[in-house]
N, C-alpha and C positions, 0 to 999 in steps of 0.2 A: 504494500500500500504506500501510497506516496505521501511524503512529510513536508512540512513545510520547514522554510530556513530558519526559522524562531531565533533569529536576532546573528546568525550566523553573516559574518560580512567576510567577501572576497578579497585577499591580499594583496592575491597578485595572478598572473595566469600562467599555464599550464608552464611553457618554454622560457617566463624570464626568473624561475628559479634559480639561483645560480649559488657558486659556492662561497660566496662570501654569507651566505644565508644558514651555513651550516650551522646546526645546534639552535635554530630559530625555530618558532611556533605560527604556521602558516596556515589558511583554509584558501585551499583550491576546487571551484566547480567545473564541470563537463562532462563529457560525455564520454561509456566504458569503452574503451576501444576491443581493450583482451582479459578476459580473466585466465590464470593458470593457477588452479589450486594442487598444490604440490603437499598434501598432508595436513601438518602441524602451518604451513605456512602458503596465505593468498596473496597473488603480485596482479596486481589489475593497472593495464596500462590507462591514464586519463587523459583524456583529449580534446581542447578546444582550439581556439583560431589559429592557437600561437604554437602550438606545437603538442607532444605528449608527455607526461609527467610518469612515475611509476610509483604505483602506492603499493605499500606491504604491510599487510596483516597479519598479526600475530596476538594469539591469546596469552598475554601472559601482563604483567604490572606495567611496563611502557608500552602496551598495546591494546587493541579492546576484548571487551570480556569473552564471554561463551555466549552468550546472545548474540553481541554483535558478530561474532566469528560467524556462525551460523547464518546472519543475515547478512554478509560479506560473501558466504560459499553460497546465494542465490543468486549475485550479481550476473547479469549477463548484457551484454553486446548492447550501444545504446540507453541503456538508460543514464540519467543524467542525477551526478552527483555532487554532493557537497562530503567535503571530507577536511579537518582539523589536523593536523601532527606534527612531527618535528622532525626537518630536512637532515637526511644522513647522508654519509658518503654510500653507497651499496656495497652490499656483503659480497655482491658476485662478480660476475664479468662486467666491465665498460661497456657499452653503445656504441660504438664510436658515430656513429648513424642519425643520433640525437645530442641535441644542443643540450638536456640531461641528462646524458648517457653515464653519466656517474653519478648522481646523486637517485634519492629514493627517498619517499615520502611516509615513514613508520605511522600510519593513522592510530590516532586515540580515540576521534569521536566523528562518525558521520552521517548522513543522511542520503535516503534514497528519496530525492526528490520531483522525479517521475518515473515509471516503470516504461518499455519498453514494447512491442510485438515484434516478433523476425522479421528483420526486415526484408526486404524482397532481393536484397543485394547486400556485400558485404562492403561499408563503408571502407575505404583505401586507396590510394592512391592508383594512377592510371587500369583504372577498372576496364575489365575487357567486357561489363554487361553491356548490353544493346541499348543502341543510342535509345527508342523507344522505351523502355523501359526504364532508365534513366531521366530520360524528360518527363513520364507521368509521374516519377518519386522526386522531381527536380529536389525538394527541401531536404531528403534525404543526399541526392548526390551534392547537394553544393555543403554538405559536411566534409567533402571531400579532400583532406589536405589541401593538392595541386589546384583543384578549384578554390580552394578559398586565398590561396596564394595570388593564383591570376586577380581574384576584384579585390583584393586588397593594393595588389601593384596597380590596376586601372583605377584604388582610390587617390592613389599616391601621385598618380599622372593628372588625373583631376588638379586635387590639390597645386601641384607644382603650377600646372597651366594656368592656374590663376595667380595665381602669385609671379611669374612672371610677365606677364602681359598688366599687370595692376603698374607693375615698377614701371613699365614702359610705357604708363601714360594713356593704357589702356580703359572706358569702363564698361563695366559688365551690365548689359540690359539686354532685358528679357522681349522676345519679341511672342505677340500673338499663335494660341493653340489655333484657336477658329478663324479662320479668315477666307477670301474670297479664292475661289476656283481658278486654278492655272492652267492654259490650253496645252504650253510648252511642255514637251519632256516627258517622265513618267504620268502613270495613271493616280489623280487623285483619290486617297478616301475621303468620302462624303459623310458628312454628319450632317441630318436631317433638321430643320429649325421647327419647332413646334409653334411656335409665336408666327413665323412667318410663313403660310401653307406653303408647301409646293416649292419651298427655298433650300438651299441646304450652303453648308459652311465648305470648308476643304483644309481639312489638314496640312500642316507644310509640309511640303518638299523639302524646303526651307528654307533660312529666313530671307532669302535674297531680295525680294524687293521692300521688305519693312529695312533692312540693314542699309541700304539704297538711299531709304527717307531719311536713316539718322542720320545719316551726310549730310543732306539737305539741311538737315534740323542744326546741324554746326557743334555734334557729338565726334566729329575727329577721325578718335580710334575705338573703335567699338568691339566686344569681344563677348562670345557666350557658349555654352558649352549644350546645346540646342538639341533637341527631341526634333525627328522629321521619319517622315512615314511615303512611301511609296506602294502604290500598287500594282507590284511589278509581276511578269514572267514566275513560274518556278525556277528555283534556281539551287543547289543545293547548298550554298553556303553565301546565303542573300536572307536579309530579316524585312518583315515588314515596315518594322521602327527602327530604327538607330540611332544616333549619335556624331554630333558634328560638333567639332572645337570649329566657333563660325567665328569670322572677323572683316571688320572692314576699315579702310584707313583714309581719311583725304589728302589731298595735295600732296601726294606720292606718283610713281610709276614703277616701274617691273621692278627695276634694283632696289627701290625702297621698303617693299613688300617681299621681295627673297631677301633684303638683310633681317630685316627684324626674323624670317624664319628659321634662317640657317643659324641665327643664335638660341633661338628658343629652342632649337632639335638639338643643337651640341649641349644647350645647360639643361635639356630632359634626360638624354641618354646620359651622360655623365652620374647626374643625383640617381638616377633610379638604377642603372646596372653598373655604373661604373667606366661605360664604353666610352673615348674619345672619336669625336666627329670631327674628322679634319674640315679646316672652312680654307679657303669658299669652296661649295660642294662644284662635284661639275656639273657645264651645262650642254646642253645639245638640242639640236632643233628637232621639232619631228620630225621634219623630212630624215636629218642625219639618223635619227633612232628606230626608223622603219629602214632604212637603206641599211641597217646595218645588224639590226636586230627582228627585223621584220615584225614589232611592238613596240606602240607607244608607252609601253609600261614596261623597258628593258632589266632583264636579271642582268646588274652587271658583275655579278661572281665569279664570272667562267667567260673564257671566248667565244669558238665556236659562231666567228660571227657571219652574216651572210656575203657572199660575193658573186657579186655580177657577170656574169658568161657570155653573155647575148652578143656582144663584139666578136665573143671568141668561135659562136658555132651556127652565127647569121647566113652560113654559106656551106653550112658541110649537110651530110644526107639522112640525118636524122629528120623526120617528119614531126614529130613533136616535139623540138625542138623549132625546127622552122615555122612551122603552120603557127606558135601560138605569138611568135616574134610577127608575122607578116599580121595577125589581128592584133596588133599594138600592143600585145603582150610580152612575157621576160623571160628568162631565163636565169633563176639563181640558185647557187650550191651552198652547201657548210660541209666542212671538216672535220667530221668525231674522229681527233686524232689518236689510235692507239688500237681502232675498233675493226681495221683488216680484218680480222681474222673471224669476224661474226659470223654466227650460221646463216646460211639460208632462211631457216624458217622463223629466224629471228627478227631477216632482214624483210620476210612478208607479214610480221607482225608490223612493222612499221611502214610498212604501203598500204596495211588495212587502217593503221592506225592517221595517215592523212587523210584518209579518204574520208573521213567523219569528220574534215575540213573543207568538203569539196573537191579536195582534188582526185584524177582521173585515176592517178599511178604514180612513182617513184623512181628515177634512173641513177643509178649507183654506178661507181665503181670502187671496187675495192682492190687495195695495195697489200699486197701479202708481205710478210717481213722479206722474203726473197727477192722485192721487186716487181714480180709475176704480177699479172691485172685478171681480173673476174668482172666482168660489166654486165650491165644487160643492154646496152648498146653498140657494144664495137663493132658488131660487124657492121653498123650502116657507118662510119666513121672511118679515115684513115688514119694510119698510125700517126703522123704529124699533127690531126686534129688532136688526137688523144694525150699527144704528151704535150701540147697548148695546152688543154683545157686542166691537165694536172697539174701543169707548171701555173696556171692562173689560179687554182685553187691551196696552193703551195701544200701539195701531197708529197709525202714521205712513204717508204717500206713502211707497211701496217696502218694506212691510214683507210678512212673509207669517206670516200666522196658521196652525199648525195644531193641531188636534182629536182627543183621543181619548174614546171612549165606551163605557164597561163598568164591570166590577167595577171598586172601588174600586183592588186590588191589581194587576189587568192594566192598569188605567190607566196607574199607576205603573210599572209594568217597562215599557209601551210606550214613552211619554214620556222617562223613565230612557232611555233605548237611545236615541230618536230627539234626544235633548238632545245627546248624545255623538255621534252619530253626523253631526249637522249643525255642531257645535265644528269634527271633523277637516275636513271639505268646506269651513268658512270659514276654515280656519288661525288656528283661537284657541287652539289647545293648545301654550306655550310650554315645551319642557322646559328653561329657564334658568330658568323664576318654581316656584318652591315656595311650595304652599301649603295647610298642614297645617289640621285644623278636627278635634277631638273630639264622637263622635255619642256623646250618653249616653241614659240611662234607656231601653235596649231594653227592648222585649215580656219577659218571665220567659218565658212557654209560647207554642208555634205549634201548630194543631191540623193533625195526621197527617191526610189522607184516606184513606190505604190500608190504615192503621192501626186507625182509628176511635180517636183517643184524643191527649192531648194532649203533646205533648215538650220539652224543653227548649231554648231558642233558643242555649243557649254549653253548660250541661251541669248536670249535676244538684243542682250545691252552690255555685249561684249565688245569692247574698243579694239577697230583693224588698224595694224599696221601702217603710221601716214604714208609711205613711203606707196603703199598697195592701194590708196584709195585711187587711182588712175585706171584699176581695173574693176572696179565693183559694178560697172556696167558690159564691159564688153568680155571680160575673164573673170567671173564670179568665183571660179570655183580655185583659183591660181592668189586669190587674197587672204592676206596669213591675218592672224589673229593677236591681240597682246594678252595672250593666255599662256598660263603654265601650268604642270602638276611637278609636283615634290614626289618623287617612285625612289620605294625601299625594296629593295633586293626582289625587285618581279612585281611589286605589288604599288600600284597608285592610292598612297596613303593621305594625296592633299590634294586639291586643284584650287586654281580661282584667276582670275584678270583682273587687267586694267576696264573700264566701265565707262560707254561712250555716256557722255556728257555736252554733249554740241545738238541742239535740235534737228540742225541740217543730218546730220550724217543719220542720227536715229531715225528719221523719218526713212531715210534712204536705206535704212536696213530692217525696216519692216514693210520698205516695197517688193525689196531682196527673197523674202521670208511670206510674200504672198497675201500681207495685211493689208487692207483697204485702212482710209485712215479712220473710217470712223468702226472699224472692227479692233483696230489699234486701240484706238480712246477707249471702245467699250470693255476691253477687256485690261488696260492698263493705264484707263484714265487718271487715277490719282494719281500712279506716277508721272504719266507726262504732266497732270496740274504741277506739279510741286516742281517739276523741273522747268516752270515759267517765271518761277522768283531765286531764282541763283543760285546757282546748284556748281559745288567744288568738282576740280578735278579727283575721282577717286579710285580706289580698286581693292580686292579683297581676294581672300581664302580661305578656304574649308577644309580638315582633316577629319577624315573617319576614324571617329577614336575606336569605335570596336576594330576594326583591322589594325590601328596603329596597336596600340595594346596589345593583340593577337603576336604579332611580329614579336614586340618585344618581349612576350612571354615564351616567346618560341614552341606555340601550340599549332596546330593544323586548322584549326577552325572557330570564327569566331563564335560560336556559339559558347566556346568555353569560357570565355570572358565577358558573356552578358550573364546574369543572375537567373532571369527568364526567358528564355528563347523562345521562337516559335519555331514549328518543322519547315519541312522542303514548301508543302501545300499551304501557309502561313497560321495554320493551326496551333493552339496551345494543349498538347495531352493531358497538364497536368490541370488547367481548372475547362478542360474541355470546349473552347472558345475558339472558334464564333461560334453562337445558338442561337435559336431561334426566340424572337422578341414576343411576347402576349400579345392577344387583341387589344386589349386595353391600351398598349405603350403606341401598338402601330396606328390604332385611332386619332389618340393622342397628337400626333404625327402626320395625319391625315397620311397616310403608307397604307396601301394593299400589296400584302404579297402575292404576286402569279403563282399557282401548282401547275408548271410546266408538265409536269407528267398524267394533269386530269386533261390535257387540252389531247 
């Protein structure tokens, strides 16, 4: 039966016992990890945020009586205790495993302060139970050591994040949950207004055009650590909600907005791991970071980088090769140096494996350490083409060239995909090396195919290039952008731009983008009102703290550094959400739900 604390107060917690405490009188709460009763004598491991303690029971004058021994050999896994005694060195072996690994807790007086049921899973670190089953016991798995590590380091990144952006002249305001519906971008969720029939609100994406205003309003640098929700795609390591460290700066440009960043990442990564960030990070355009990694969001842990053929086999007798060059398409290799000798059926897991990219097929050759070649196109090829195109791909004995052939951009996402996907199979992806690279000067427009018409590559009130405004009518799609993202080791952990500010040009990029003007106004009229009474030159950035955090915990998936996650399908297993609303609320609401499956 469970007792109450009857005036029992916590000392201290489980891991910052320590040995200057020897021969002290302490009361430690948590939860049982292990019991082992060994006879005459029970050693029950305790466990809360901070780490495990080791309490030993014994019947005898500095221990508790026969009652309580008996009510000590009931303990089991989970319940949550209170316990009194007095910190010793241990009788047995060291820990070395635990930051208590030598001392031991001799209890004299404690309490079972709640009892326990089996749990469905055995509380521990890197648990091999099923993610589903885990996500419906979520409150049991975020007991989880490792998990409670992860949101303690993402409270630590919090914390720091404010406090450095506060010094730096930053302030912290909160921008609106409910606000008006966004055409751009992802799919809004809707909240229904019951005050106003037939209206509804729209969760942020986020906060970008309230952050916008506070320029206008003459708030500078602004900075918030922002809840935004999309209603996107399945995806399997994509949340419906997340988390954005957002900010916005005026009377700045690119370098102003990558200094303050490249500082606030060297003095995060420093406090929280201890890693130094060499500054200035590098930088690269996108065009350089697609020509060379074929991803705008380059790993740059590893080489293997792409290289351009098209010069070298413009003229020789391979057909696919030529056919996709004469339809203004490319030609590009990479070099898994060291990988000759792969099998066959290795190398058609990795032709099935671009194909789930689009592409048609994979042309290899492979460098046996003897120098000997294995292709699957030499015979349409002369030997002079062959030792060009290995001399351009700078092949070695034991190398293994391989080939993609198409549009310029499915080159690129094949290669992209197949760069990464050959890093994991050679063990080149260190997650101890960080190593961050800014892509600048995006595309301004991407052209819609479904669409017929052009869109914005970040959003609509993104500042082009002056140098490019010469082409925004007759070369739309050739005008670069004053946009960047901050990308950590494969992963685009921040974006944001400079933010057109000139009436002329806004207008002219939502003639770009298909907007009539009063479809403009209707859908962005208080900003363009507000940018009629003087509005600064500004520009901002957004980091995804669940992926930044992910990185630096060096976990595989953000899920494990949210508290509540939802699944692939945006589900909660554990309070079983979304459900369905009463008649009563949907009335309320004036909402009728369709039964598609009565029609």
């Amino acid at each position: 039966m469970a007792e109450s604390m009857k005036g029992l107060h916590r000392t201290c917690r489980c891991a910052e016992v320590t040995e200057q405490m020897e021969g002290s009188t302490i009361t430690l709460m948590g939860w049982v990890q292990k019991v082992r009763n060994i006879g005459g004598v029970i050693f029950v491991d305790l466990r809360d945020r901070s780490g495990i303690m080791q309490l030993l029971f014994e019947n005898d004058e500095r221990g508790v009586d026969a009652e309580g021994f008996d009510k000590a050999a009931s303990l089991r896994a989970e319940y949550v205790l209170a316990a009194t005694g007095v910190v010793e060195k241990r009788g047995g072996e060291v820990n070395k495993n635990l930051a208590t690994g030598s001392l031991e807790l001799r209890v004299g007086l404690f309490r079972i302060l709640s009892e326990s049921e089996v749990p469905p899973f055995e509380v521990k670190e890197d648990s091999k139970t099923r993610d589903e089953v885990r996500l419906k016991y979520r409150y049991l798995d975020l007991r989880r050591p490792d998990i409670q590590r992860n949101l303690m380091l993402r409270s630590r990144v919090a914390m720091l994040t404010r406090k450095f952006f506060a010094e730096e002249g930053f302030l912290e305001i909160e921008t609106p949950m409910l606000g008006k519906t966004t055409p751009e971008g992802a799919r809004d969720y809707l909240v229904p207004s019951r005050i106003h029939p037939g209206c509804f609100y729209g969760l942020p994406q986020s906060p970008q055009l309230y952050k916008q205003l506070l320029m206008c309003s003459g708030y500078d640098r602004y900075i918030q650590i922002a809840r935004c929700f999309r209603d996107e795609d399945l995806r399997a390591d994509r949340q419906p909600e997340f988390t954005q460290i957002d900010m916005e700066l005026s009377f700045v440009d690119v370098d102003d907005v990558i200094d303050v960043n490249e500082r606030f990442l060297a003095y995060l990564f420093k406090e929280v791991l201890g890693v130094t960030v060499p500054l200035p990070i590098e930088r690269i355009t996108w065009q350089e970071a697609m020509d060379r990694f074929g991803s705008d969001k380059p790993d740059m842990r590893f080489g293997m980088e792409l290289c351009d053929v098209s010069d070298i086999v413009k003229d020789c007798g391979f057909a696919v090769f030529t056919n996709a060059l004469a339809s203004g398409g490319s030609v590009r290799g990479i070099n898994a140096k060291g990988q000759g000798g792969m099998p066959r059926k290795k190398i058609d897991k990795l032709v099935e494996f671009v194909r789930g990219y689009g592409a048609k097929g994979l042309a290899y050759i492979a460098i046996n350490a003897d120098g000997t070649r294995k292709s699957s196109f030499a015979k349409f090829m002369t030997e002079e083409e062959m030792d060009a195109l290995v001399k351009a791909m700078d092949g070695e004995n034991g190398d293994l060239l391989l080939f993609a052939a198409d549009s310029k951009k499915l080159v690129y996402d094949v290669l992209g995909a197949l760069r990464l996907e050959l890093a994991k199979q050679m063990d080149l992806l260190d997650k101890n090396e960080y190593r961050f690279v800014w892509v600048t000067e995006f595309p301004l427009l991407e052209w819609n195919d479904e669409e017929n018409r052009y869109q914005a590559m970040h959003h609509p009130f993104t500042m082009l290039m002056e140098e490019d405004l010469q082409y925004l009518d007759s070369d739309p799609g050739r005008v670069r952008a004053k946009a960047y993202d901050i990308v950590l080791n494969g992963n685009e952990i921040g974006g944001g731009s400079v933010r057109i500010h000139q009436d002329d040009i806004q207008e002219k990029m939502f003639e770009k983008l298909g907007f009539t003007k009063e479809q403009a106004h209707e859908q962005f009229g208080f900003l363009l009102d507000a940018f009629k009474y003087g509005v600064p030159p500004h520009a901002g950035l957004a980091y995804g703290l669940d992926r930044l955090v992910m990185l630096m915990a060096k976990v595989d998936s953000i899920r494990d550094v949210i508290a509540f996650p939802k699944v692939k399908d945006a589900s909660c297993l554990m309070t079983e959400s979304p459900s369905m609303a009463d008649d009563k609320q949907l009335e309320e609401l004036h909402l009728i739900v369709r039964n598609e499956s009565a029609e």
